[in-house]
C-alpha positions as CSV (number, residue, x, y, z in Angstrom):
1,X,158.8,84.6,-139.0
2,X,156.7,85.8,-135.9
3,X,153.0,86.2,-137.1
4,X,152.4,88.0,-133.8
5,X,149.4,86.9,-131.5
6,X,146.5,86.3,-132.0
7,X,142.3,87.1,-131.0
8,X,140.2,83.8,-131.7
9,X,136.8,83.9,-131.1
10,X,135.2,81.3,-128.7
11,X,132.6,80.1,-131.4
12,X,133.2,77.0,-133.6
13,X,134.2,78.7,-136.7
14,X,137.2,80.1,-134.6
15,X,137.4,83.6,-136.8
16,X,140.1,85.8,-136.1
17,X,141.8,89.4,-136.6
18,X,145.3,89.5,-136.9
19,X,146.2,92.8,-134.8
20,X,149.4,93.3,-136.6
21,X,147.8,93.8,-140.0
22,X,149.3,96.4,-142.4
23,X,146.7,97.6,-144.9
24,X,150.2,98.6,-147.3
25,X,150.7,95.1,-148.1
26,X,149.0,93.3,-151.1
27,X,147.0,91.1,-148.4
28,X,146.4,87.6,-149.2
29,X,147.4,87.4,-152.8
30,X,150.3,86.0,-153.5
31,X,149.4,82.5,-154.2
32,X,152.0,80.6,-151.5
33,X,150.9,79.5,-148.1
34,X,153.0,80.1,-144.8
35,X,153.2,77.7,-142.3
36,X,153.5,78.4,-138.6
37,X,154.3,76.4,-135.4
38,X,154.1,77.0,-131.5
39,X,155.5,74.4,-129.4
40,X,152.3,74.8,-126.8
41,X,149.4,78.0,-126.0
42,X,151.6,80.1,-124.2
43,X,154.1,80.3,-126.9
44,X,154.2,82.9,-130.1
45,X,153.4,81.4,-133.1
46,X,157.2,81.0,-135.8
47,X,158.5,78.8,-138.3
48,X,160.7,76.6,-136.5
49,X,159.5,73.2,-135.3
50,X,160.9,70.3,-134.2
51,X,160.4,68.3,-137.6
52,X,160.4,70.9,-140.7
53,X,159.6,67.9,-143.1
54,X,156.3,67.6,-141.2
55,X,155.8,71.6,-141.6
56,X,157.1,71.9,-145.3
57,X,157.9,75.5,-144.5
58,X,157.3,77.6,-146.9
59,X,160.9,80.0,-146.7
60,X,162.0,83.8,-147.5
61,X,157.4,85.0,-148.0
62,X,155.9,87.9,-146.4
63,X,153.3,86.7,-143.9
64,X,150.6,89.5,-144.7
65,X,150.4,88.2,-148.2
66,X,150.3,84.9,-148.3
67,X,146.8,83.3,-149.7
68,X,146.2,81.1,-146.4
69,X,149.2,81.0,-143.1
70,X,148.4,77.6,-141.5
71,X,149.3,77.1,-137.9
72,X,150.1,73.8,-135.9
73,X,150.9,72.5,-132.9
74,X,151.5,69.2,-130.7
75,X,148.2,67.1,-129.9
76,X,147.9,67.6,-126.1
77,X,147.1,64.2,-125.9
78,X,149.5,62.0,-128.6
79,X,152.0,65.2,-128.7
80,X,152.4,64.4,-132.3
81,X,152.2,67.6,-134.4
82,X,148.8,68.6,-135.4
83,X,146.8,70.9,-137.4
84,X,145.3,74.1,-135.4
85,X,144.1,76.4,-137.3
86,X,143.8,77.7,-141.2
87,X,143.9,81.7,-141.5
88,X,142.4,83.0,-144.8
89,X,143.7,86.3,-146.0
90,X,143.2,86.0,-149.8
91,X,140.3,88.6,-151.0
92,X,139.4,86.3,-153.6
93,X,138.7,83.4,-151.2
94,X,136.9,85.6,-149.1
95,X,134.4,86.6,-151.6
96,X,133.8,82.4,-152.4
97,X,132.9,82.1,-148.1
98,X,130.6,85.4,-148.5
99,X,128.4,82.4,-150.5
100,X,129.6,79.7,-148.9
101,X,128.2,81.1,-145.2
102,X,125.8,83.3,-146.3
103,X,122.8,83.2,-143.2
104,X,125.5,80.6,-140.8
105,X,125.2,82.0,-137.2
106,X,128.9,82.5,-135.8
107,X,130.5,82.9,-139.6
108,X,131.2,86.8,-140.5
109,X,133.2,86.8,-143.7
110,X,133.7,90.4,-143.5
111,X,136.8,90.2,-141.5
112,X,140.3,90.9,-142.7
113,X,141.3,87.6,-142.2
114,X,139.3,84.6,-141.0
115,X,140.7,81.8,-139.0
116,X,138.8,78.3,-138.8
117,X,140.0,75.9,-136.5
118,X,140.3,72.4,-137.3
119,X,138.4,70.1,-137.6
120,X,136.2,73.1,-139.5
121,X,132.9,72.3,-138.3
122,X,131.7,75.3,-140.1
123,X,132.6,74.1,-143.5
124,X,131.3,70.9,-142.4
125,X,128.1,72.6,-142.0
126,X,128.0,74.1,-146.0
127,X,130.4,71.5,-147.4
128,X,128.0,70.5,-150.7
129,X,128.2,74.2,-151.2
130,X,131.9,75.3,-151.6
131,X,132.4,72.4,-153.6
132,X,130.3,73.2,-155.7
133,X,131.2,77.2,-156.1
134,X,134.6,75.5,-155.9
135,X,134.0,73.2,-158.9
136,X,132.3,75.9,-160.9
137,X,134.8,79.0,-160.2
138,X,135.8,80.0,-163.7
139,X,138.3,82.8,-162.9
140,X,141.8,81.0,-162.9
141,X,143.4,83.1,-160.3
142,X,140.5,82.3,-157.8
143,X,140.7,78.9,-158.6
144,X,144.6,79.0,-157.7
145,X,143.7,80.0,-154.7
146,X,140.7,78.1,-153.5
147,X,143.4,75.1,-154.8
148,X,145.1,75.9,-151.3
149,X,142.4,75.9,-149.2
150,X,139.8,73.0,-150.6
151,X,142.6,69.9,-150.3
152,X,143.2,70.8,-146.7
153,X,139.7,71.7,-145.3
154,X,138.0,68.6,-147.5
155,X,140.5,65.8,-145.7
156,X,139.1,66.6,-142.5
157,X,135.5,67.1,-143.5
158,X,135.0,63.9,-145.6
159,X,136.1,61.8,-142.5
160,X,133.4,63.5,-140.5
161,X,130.9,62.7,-143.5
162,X,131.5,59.3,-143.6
163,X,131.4,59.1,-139.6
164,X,128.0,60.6,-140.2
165,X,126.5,58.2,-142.9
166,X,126.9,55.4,-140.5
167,X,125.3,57.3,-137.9
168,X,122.6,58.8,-139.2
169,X,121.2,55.5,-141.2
170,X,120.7,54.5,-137.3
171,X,119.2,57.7,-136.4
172,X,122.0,57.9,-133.2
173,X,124.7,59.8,-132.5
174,X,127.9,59.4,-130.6
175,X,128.7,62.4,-127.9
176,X,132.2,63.6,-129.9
177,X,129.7,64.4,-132.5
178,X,127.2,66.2,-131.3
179,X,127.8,69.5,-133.3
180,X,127.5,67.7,-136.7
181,X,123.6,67.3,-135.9
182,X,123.1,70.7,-133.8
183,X,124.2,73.9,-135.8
184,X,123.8,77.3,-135.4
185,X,121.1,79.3,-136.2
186,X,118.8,75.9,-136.3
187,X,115.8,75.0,-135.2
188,X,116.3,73.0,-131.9
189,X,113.2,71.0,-129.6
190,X,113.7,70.8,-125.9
191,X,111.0,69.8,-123.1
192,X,111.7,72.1,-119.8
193,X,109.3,71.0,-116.8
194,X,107.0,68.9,-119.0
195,X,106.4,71.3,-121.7
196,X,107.5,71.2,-125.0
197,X,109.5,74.2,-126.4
198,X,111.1,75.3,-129.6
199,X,114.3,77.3,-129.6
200,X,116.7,78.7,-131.9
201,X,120.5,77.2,-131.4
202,X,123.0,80.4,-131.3
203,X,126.3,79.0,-130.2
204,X,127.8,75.2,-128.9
205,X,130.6,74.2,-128.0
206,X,132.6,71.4,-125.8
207,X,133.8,72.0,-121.8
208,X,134.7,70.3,-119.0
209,X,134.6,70.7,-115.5
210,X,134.9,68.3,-112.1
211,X,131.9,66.3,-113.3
212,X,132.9,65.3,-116.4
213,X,132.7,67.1,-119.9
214,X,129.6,68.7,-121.4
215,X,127.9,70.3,-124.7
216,X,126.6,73.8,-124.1
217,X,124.2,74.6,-126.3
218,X,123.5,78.5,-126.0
219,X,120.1,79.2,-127.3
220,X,117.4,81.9,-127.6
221,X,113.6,82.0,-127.3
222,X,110.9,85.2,-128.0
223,X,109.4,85.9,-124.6
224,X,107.5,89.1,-124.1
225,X,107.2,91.9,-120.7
226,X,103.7,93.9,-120.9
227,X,104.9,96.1,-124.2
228,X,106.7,94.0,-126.3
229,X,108.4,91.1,-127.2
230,X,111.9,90.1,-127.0
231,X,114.8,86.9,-127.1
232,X,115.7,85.7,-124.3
233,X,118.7,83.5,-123.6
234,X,119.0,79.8,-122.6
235,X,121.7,77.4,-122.0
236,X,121.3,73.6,-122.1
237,X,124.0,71.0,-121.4
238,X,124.3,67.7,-122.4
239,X,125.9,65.6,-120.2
240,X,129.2,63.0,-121.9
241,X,127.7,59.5,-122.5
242,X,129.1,56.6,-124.1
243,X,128.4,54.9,-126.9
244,X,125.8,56.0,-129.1
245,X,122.0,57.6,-128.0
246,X,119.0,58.0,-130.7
247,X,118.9,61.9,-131.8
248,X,115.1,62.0,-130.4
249,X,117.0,60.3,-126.7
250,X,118.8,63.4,-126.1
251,X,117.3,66.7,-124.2
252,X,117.9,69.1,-126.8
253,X,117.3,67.7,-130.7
254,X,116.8,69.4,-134.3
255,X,113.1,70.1,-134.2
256,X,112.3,68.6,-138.0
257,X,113.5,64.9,-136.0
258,X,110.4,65.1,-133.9
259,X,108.8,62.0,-134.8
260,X,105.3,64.2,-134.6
261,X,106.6,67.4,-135.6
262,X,103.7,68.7,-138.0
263,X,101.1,67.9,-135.2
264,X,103.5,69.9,-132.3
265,X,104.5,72.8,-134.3
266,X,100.3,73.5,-134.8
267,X,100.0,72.8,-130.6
268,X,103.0,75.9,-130.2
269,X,101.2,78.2,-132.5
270,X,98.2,77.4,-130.6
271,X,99.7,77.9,-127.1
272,X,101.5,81.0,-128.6
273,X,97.9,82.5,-129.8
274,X,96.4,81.5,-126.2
275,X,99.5,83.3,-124.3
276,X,99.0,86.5,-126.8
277,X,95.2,86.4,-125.7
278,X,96.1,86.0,-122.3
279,X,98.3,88.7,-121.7
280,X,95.8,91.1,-120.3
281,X,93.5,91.4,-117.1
282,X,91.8,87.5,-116.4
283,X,90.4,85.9,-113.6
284,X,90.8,82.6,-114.4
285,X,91.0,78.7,-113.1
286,X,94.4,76.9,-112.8
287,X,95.1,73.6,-112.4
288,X,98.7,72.1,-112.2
289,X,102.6,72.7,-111.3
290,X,103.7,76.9,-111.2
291,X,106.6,78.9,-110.1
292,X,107.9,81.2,-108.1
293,X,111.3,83.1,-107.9
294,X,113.0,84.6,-105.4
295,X,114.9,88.0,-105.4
296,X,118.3,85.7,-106.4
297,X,116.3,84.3,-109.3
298,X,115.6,80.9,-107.4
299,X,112.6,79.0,-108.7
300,X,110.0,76.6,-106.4
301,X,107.6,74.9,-107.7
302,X,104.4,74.4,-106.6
303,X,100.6,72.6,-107.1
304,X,97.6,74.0,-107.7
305,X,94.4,72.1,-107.9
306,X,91.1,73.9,-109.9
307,X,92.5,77.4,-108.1
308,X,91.6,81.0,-108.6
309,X,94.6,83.2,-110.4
310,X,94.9,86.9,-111.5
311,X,96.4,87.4,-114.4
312,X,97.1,91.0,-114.9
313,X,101.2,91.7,-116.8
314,X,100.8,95.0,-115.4
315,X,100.8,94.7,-111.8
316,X,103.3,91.9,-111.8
317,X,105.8,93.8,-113.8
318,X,105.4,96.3,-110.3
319,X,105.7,93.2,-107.7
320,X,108.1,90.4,-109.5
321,X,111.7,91.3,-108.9
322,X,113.5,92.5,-111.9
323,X,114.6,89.6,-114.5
324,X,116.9,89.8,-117.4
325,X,116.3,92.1,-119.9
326,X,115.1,90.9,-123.1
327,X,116.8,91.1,-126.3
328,X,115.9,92.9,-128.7
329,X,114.0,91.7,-132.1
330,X,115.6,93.8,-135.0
331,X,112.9,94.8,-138.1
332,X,115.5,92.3,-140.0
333,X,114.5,89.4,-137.5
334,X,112.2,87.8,-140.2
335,X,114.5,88.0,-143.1
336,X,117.4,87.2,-141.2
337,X,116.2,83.5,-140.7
338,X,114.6,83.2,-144.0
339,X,118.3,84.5,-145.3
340,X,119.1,80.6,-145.0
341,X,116.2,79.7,-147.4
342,X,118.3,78.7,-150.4
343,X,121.1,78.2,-148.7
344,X,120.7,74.5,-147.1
345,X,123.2,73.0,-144.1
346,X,124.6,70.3,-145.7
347,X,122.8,66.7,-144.9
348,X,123.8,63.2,-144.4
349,X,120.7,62.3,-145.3
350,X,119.0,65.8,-144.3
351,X,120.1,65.6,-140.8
352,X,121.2,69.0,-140.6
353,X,118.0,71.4,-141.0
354,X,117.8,74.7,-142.3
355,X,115.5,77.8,-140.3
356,X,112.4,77.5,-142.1
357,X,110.2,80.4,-143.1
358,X,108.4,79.9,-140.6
359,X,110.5,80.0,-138.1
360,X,110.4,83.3,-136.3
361,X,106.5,82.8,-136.0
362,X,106.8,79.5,-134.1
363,X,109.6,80.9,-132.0
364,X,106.8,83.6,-131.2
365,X,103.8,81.6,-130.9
366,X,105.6,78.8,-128.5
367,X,105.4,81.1,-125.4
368,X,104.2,78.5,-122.8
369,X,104.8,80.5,-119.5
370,X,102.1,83.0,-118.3
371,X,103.1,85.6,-115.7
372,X,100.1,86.3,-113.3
373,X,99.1,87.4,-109.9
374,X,99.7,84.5,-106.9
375,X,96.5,83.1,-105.6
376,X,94.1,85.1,-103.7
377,X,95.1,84.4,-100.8
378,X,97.9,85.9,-98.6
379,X,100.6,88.2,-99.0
380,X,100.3,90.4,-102.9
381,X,102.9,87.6,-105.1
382,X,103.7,86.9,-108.0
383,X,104.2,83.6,-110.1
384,X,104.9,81.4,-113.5
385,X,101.6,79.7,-114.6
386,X,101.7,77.4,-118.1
387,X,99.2,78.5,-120.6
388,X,98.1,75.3,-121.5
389,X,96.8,75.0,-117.6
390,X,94.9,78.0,-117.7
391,X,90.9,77.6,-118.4
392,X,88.1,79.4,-117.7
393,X,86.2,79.9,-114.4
394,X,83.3,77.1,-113.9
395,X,81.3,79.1,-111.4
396,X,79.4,77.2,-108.7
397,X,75.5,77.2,-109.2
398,X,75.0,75.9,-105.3
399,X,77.2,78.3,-103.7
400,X,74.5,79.2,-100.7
401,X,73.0,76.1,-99.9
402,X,76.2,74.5,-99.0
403,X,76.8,77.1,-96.1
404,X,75.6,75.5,-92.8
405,X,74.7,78.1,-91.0
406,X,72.9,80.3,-90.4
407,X,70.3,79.4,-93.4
408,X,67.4,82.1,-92.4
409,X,70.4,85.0,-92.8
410,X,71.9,83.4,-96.1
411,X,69.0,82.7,-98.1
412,X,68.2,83.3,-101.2
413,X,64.5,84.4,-100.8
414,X,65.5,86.3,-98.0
415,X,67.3,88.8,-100.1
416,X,71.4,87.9,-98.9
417,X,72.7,88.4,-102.4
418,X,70.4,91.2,-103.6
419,X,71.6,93.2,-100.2
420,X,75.1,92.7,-101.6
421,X,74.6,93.5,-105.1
422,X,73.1,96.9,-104.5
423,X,76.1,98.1,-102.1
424,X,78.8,98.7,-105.1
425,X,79.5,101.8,-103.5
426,X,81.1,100.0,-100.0
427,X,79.6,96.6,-98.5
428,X,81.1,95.6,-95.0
429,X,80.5,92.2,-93.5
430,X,81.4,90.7,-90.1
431,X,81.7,87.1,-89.2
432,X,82.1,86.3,-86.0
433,X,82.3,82.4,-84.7
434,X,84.4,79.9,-83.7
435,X,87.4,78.4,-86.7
436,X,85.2,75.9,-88.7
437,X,82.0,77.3,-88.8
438,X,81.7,78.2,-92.2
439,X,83.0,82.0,-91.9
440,X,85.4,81.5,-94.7
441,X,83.1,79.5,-97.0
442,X,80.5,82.0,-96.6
443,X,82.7,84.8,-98.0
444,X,83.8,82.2,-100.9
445,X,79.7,81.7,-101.7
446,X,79.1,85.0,-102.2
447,X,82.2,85.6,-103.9
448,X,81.1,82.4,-106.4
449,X,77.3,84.3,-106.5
450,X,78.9,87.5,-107.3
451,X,81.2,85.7,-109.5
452,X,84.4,88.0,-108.5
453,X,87.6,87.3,-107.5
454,X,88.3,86.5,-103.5
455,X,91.4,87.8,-101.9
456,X,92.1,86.4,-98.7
457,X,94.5,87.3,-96.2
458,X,95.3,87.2,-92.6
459,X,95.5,90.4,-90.4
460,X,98.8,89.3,-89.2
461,X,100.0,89.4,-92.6
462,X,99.2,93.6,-92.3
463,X,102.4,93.5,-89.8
464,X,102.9,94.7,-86.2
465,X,103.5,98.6,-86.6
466,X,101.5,101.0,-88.0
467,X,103.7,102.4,-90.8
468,X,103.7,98.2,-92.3
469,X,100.0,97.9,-91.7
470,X,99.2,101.4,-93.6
471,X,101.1,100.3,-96.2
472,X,100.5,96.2,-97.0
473,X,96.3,97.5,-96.7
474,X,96.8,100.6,-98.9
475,X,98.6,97.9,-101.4
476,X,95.7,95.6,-100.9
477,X,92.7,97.5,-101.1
478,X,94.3,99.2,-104.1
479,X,94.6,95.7,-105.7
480,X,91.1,94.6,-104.5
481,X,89.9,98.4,-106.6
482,X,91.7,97.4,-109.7
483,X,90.4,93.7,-109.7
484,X,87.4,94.2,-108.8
485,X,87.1,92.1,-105.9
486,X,85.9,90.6,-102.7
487,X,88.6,90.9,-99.9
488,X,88.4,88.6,-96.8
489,X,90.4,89.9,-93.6
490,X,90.6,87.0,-91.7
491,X,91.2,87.1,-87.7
492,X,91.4,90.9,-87.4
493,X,90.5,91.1,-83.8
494,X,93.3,93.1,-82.8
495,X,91.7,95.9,-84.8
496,X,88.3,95.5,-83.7
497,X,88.4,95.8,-80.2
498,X,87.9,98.9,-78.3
499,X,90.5,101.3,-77.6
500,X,92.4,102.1,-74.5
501,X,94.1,104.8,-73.0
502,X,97.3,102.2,-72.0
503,X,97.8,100.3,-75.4
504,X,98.7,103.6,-78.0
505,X,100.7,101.2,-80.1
506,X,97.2,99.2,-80.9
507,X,95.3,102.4,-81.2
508,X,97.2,103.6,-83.8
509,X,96.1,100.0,-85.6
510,X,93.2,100.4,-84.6
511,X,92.3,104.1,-86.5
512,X,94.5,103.4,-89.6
513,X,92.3,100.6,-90.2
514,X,89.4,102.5,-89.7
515,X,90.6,105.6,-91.7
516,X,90.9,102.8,-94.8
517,X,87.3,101.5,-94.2
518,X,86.3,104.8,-94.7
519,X,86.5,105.2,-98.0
520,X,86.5,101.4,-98.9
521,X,83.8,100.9,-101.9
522,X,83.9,97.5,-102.5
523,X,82.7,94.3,-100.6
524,X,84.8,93.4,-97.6
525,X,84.5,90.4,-94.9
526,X,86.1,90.8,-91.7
527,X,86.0,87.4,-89.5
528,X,86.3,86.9,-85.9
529,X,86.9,84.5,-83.5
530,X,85.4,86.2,-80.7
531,X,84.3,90.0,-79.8
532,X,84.2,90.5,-76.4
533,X,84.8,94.6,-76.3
534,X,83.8,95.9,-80.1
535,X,84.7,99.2,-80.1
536,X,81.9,101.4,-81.4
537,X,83.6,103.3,-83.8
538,X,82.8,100.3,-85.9
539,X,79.2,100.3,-85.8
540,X,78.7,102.8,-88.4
541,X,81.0,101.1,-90.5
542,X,80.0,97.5,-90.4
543,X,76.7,97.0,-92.6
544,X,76.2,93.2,-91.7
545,X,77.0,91.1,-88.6
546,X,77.0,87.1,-88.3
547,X,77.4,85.1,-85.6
548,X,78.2,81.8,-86.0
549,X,77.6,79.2,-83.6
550,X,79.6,75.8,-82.8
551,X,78.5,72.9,-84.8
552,X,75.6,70.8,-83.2
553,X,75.5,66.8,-84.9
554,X,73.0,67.7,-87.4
555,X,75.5,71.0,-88.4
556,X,78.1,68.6,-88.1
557,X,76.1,66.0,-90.6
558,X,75.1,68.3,-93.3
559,X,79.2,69.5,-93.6
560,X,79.9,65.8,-94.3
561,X,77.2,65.2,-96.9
562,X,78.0,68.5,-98.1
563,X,81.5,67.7,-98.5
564,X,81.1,63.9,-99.5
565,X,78.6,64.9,-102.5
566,X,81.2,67.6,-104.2
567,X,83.4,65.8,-106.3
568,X,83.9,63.7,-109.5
569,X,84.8,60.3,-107.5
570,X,81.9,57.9,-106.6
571,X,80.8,57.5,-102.8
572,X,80.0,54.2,-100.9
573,X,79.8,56.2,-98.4
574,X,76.5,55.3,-96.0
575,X,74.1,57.7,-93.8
576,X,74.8,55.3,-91.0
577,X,78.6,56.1,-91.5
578,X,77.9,59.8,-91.8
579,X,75.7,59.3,-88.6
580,X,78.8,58.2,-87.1
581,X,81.2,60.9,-88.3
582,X,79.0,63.3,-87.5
583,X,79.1,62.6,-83.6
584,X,83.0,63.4,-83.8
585,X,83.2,66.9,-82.5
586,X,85.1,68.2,-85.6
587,X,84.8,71.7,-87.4
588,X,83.6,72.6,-90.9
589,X,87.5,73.0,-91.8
590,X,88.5,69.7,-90.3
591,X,85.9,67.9,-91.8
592,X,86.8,69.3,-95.2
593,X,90.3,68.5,-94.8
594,X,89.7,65.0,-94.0
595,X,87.4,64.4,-96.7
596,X,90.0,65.8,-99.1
597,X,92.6,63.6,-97.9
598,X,90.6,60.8,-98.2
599,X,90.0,61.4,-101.6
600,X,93.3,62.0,-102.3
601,X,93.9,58.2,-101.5
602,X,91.1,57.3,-103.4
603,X,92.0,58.6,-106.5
604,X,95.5,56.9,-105.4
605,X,93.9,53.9,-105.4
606,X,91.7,54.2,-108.1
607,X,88.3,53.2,-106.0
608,X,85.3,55.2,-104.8
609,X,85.4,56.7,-101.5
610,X,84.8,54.3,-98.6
611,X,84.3,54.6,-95.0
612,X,88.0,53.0,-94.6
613,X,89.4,56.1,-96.3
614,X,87.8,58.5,-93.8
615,X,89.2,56.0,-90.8
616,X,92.6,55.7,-92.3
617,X,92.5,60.0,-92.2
618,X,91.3,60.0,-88.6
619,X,93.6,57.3,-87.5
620,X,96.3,59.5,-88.6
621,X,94.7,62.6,-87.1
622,X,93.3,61.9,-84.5
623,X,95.6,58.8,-83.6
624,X,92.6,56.1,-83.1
625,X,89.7,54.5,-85.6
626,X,86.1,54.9,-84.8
């Protein structure tokens, strides 16, 4: 008898719907069981096989209402005849797994008929319970049936019990049985880039592919856009291994084996409550690795060290390239995982771990990865910053008195920051000097005075035609509005020289930058290099200009104490070695960089800084020692 073929799902349970059902038949009741065989995959399933005393064939009954059909085929690795599948069609059954599987991700009793492959994982999971409905079913007809099924299903589930006694005494697990300790709908711990994270285990499931075979472990974690929250999906492989590996060894584990799992799950709702408070406007401080990603989704890490971010959901949900779509969480979320309360996987000893009540409130308070603004400086960007890296903004108290020049112009006494402060409408500054003479760090002070954020960008970053540079400063100097902040436009010569009648190109530059100026109301520096024809049109525009000479020895010797003093790292560092340094005719940007690469070594080596440091730097630099 052809059963016809058949639709298996691709999760462990291996349900099916038989498509050539006939509702006219008493389904599933008539207490026999029909056994089928198919010599290999591609075959249709029938009742002839090679050895009918293997089979015990069941002759001359109706397919559609047999209690259970089971199917076989040949082991594709001994070729001996094996057990594939057990289709339930009895109603009465049915009603027993509605219990049995109540609140088991990838287990829907509702179908017509159910198929679960062998070795029945899924009954594996909930074995204490069937045979306990099983032992207590008082209705003789159920009974008959569940007769059937329970010899069949409990010879392949008590081997996998008593595989898992020995194993889980030891607290280790071979790779073959990975999906005896990771369930669905569980509770699973994993640590992505350093951070711990608590997910909930949908779907798993053995492959293979050139490199070897694999566990996927498809997963799902509550993330969240500016409105609202939503799951989002993750999938983890597990590489084969031999032998055996402890269950807290392998990169995805039941959360409740945590060894400090009380003390973590109060960290996640902490980083969750942090990430909910953060997800609004903030100029904050950042120190650590973030990320970035591409339009194809490609992530790059980088380092910051005690930098400046924006966070602000809003705008980056406008600049970030579109991501996947999160799922969404159904009003029956909450009860849906607590559905499991009473109903316990099956443990050997309490390896296998229900979804707590409380599970749908860590899933939404572990949110470790806050979407912000780049940096202030360079192109408008967006990146990944973790939560627990986030702090609040230690302002500088000495902001002035580190600038080196030009002291009279930057004082406090002389009224530099008061000037500022009273031009909310519009305040433009220009800084004009050679690179490394303090330009930059002057627009940083007041920024640190003012306590605001700094954006800093490049004219060259504006682009070369005038339809890119309208554009990039309109998106800008809208940003700059929003935030609130200083903007430094560093290098923009090209738009402040004087206009000619031979260069239209640059012209046209030249008046969309001054149409933006215009009605610019916040603080702006412009910095330049030299300005050897300023064109005029400017002067009404510019409110304050610097100039910014080269750096004499005693400049030069006040940028390396300056630089030398800021820091957490003790100095050895002596005048007569500053004397020295200071004679080298470096900027205020070289010297900082050298300084911050000797640090860098120090803190390497674990030593205060030394004069060696600063020579090893310049011997690298520069190519000789002092």
């Amino acid at each position: 008898m052809e059963c016809g073929q058949q639709r298996t799902d691709s999760g462990q349970s291996g349900m099916s719907l038989e498509p050539d059902y006939n509702p006219y038949f008493n389904l599933g009741m008539r207490t026999e069981v029909q056994q089928l065989y198919r010599p290999d995959d591609r075959s249709p399933w029938n009742e002839s096989a090679p050895d009918k005393s293997v089979l015990n064939l069941e002759a001359g009954s109706n397919a559609q209402e047999c209690t259970l059909i089971i199917r076989h085929e040949p082991h594709p690795i001994t070729k001996q005849v094996a057990l594939h599948s057990i289709a339930i069609q009895s109603p009465l059954i049915k009603k027993v797994l509605v219990s049995t599987f109540k609140g088991l991700d990838g287990v829907n009793t509702h179908l017509k008929q159910l198929t679960f492959k062998a070795p029945f994982h899924s009954f594996y999971y909930r074995w204490q319970i069937f045979e306990k409905l099983y032992e207590d079913e008082q209705d003789e007809e159920v009974k008959n049936h569940l007769k059937l099924l329970c010899p069949i299903v409990r010879e392949k589930v008590m081997s996998h019990i008593e595989t898992m006694k020995g194993l889980t005494m030891n607290r280790v697990i071979t790779f073959d049985y990975l999906w005896a300790i990771l369930a669905p709908g569980m509770e699973v711990y994993t640590n992505i880039d350093g951070q711990d994270r608590f997910m909930e285990l949908i779907d798993c499931r053995y492959g293979a592919n050139m490199g070897g075979e694999f566990f996927t472990l498809e997963c799902r974690y509550i993330d969240c856009n500016e409105s609202s929250f939503g799951y989002v999906s993750n999938s983890v492989d597990i590489d084969e291994f031999e032998g055996v590996i402890k269950f807290i060894d392998l990169d995805v584990f039941p959360s409740h084996l945590h060894p400090d799992v009380e003390r973590l799950v109060d960290r996640l709702h902490a980083r969750g409550e942090r990430f909910e408070q953060l997800n609004a406007f903030h100029h904050m401080s950042y120190s650590g690795f973030y990320t970035t990603r591409s339009s194809r989704h490609i992530r790059k890490r980088h380092v910051f060290e005690n930098s400046r971010i924006i966070i602000d959901p809003h705008t980056f949900n406008i600049y970030s390239t579109p991501s996947p779509g999160l799922g969404s969480i159904k009003s029956e979320t909450e009860s849906q995982v607590n559905s499991a309360d009473d109903q316990l996987f099956f443990d050997v000893p309490n390896v296998i771990y229900r979804a707590t009540n409380q599970a749908f409130q860590i899933y939404r308070k572990s949110l470790e990865s806050m979407r912000s603004m780049t940096k202030m400086t360079g192109k408008v960007g967006v990146s990944y910053f973790l939560v627990e890296n986030v702090h609040p903004i230690r302002w500088s108290e000495n902001a002035f008195p580190r600038l080196v020049l030009p002291h009279e112009q930057l004082s406090r006494d002389d009224g530099f920051g008061d000037t500022i402060y009273g031009k909310g409408m519009g305040f433009i500054m220009l800084l004009s000097g050679e690179p490394g003479v303090d330009k930059t760090l002057t627009a940083e002070s007041v920024a640190e005075e003012m306590r605001q954020p700094l954006y800093i960008m490049s004219a060259s970053e504006l682009g070369e035609t005038a339809v890119e540079v309208e554009e990039a400063l309109g998106q800008v100097l809208e940003l700059i509005s929003k935030w609130n902040a200083i903007l430094l436009l560093d290098e923009c010569d090209i738009f402040l020289e004087a206009r000619s009648t031979s260069d239209i190109r640059r012209n046209r530059l030249v008046s969309i930058f001054l149409r933006q100026l215009e009605y610019y109301r916040g603080v702006m520096f412009l910095t330049s290099n030299r300005i050897s024809d300023f064109d005029p049109a400017f002067e009404s525009r510019i409110h304050l200009t610097i100039h910014y000479p080269a750096l004499d020895i005693q400049s030069r010797l006040y940028v390396w104490k300056t630089f030398i003093q800021i820091g957490d790292l003790d100095s050895r560092m002596r005048d007569k070695d500053l004397k020295t340094l200071a004679k080298l005719e470096l900027n205020g940007r070289q010297i900082k960089n050298i300084v911050k690469t000797a640090r860098l070594l120090c803190k390497q080596e674990r030593v205060p800084l030394a004069m060696e440091h600063i020579q090893m730097v310049l011997q690298v630099k520069k190519g000789s020692l002092l």
